[in-house]
C-alpha positions as CSV (number, residue, x, y, z in Angstrom):
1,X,0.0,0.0,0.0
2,X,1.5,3.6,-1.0
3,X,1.9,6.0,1.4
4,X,-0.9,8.6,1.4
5,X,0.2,12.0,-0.2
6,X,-1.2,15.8,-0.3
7,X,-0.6,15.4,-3.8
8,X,-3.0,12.3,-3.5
9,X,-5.5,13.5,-1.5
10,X,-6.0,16.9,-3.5
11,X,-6.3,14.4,-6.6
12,X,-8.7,12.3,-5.3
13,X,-10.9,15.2,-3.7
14,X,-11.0,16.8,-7.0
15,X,-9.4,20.5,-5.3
16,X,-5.5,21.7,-5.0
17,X,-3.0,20.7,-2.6
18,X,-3.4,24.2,-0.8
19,X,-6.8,23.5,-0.4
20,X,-5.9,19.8,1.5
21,X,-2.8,22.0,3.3
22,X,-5.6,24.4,4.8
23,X,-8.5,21.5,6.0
24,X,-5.3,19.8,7.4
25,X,-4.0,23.1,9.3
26,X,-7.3,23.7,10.1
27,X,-7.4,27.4,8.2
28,X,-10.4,26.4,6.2
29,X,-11.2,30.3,5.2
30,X,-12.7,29.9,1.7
31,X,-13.0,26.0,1.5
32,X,-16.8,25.1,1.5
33,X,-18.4,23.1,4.4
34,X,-19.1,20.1,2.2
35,X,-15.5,20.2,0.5
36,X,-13.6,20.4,3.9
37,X,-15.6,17.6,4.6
38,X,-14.7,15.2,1.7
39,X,-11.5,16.0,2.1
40,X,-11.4,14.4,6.0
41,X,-13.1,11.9,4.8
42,X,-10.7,11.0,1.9
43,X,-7.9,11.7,4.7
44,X,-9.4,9.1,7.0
45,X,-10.0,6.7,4.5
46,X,-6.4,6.7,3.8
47,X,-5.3,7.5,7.0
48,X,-3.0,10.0,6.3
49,X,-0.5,11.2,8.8
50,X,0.8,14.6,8.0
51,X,4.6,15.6,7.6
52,X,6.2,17.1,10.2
53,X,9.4,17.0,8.4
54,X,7.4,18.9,5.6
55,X,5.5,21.0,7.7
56,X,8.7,22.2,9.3
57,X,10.8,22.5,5.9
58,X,7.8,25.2,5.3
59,X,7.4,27.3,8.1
60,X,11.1,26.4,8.8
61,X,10.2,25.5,12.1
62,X,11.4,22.1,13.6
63,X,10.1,22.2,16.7
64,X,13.0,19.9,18.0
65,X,15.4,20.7,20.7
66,X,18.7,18.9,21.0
67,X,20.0,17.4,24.3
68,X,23.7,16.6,24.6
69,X,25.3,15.0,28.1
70,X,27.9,13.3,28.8
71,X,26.2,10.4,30.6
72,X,22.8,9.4,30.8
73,X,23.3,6.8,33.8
74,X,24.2,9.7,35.7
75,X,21.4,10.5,38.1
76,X,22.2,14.5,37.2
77,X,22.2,14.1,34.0
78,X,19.0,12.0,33.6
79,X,17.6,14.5,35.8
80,X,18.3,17.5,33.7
81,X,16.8,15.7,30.7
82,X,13.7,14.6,32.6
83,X,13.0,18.8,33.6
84,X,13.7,19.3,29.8
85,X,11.8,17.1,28.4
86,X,8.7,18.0,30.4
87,X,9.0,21.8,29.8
88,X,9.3,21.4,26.1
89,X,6.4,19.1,25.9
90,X,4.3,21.7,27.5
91,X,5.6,24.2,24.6
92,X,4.4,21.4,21.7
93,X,8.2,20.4,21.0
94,X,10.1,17.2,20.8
95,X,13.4,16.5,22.6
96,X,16.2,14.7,21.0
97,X,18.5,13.1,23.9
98,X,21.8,12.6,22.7
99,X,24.3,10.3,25.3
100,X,27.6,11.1,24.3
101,X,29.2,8.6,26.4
102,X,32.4,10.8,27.6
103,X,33.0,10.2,23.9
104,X,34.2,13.7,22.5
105,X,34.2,11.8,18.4
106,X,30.7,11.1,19.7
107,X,30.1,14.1,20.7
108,X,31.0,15.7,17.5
109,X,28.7,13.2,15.7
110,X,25.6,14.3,17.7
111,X,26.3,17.9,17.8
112,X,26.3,17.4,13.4
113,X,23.0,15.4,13.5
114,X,21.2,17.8,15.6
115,X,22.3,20.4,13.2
116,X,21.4,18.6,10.0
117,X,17.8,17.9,11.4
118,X,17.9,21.8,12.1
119,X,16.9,21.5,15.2
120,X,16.0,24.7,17.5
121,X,17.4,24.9,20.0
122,X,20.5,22.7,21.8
123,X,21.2,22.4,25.5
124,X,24.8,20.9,25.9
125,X,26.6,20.0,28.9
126,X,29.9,19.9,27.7
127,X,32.4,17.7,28.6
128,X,34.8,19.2,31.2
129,X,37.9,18.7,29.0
130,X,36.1,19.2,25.4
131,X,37.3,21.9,22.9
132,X,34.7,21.3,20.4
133,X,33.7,24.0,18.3
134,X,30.1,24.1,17.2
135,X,29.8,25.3,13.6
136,X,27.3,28.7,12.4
137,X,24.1,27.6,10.8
């Protein structure tokens, strides 16, 4: 079974892909009751799970924060993760929880990952002996 599409579901409905983009965002200014409504039905029927990767390339928001520590079976580290992870839940964003393992090639690894999902924001408890340059964006 192929993945369900926009591009799909504006086909099948018979209307554009903006049209689908605003019923999904629910900004439905301009789409008729009856059309908003064939399109969630269409989007049911093929249960389509919107993009967040594609939502965010648009509005070039992620809504992903980066965590680097050092340790994670470190009580004060797990701790700091815990209390970041519930206040950016409440703020509707995602925590990525990177364990570097004292590992400063690991380290570099994660901090390049985090940047290349574009994430927005990164809290980083550096290692005490690290020299690691993050690079501009």
């Amino acid at each position: 079974m192929k993945k369900a599409t926009i591009k799909n579901i504006a086909s099948k409905a018979g209307v554009s892909v903006a049209t689908v983009s605003r019923v999904i965002n629910n900004r439905t200014n301009g789409v008729g009751e009856m059309t908003r409504k064939r399109i969630n039905e269409i989007i049911a029927a093929e249960k389509f799970v919107p993009s967040a990767f594609a939502r965010g390339l648009v509005v070039r928001k992620s809504k992903i924060i980066g965590v680097l520590i050092p340790d994670i079976t470190s009580e004060f580290y797990t701790s700091i993760a815990r209390g970041v992870e519930k206040h950016a839940s409440s703020y509707w964003y995602n925590v990525i929880l990177c364990d570097v393992q004292n590992n400063k090639d690991k380290e570099s690894e994660y901090i390049n990952f985090l940047i290349e999902h574009q994430v927005e924001g990164l809290i980083y408890a550096v290692l005490v002996d690290s020299k690691l340059e993050i690079p501009n964006t």
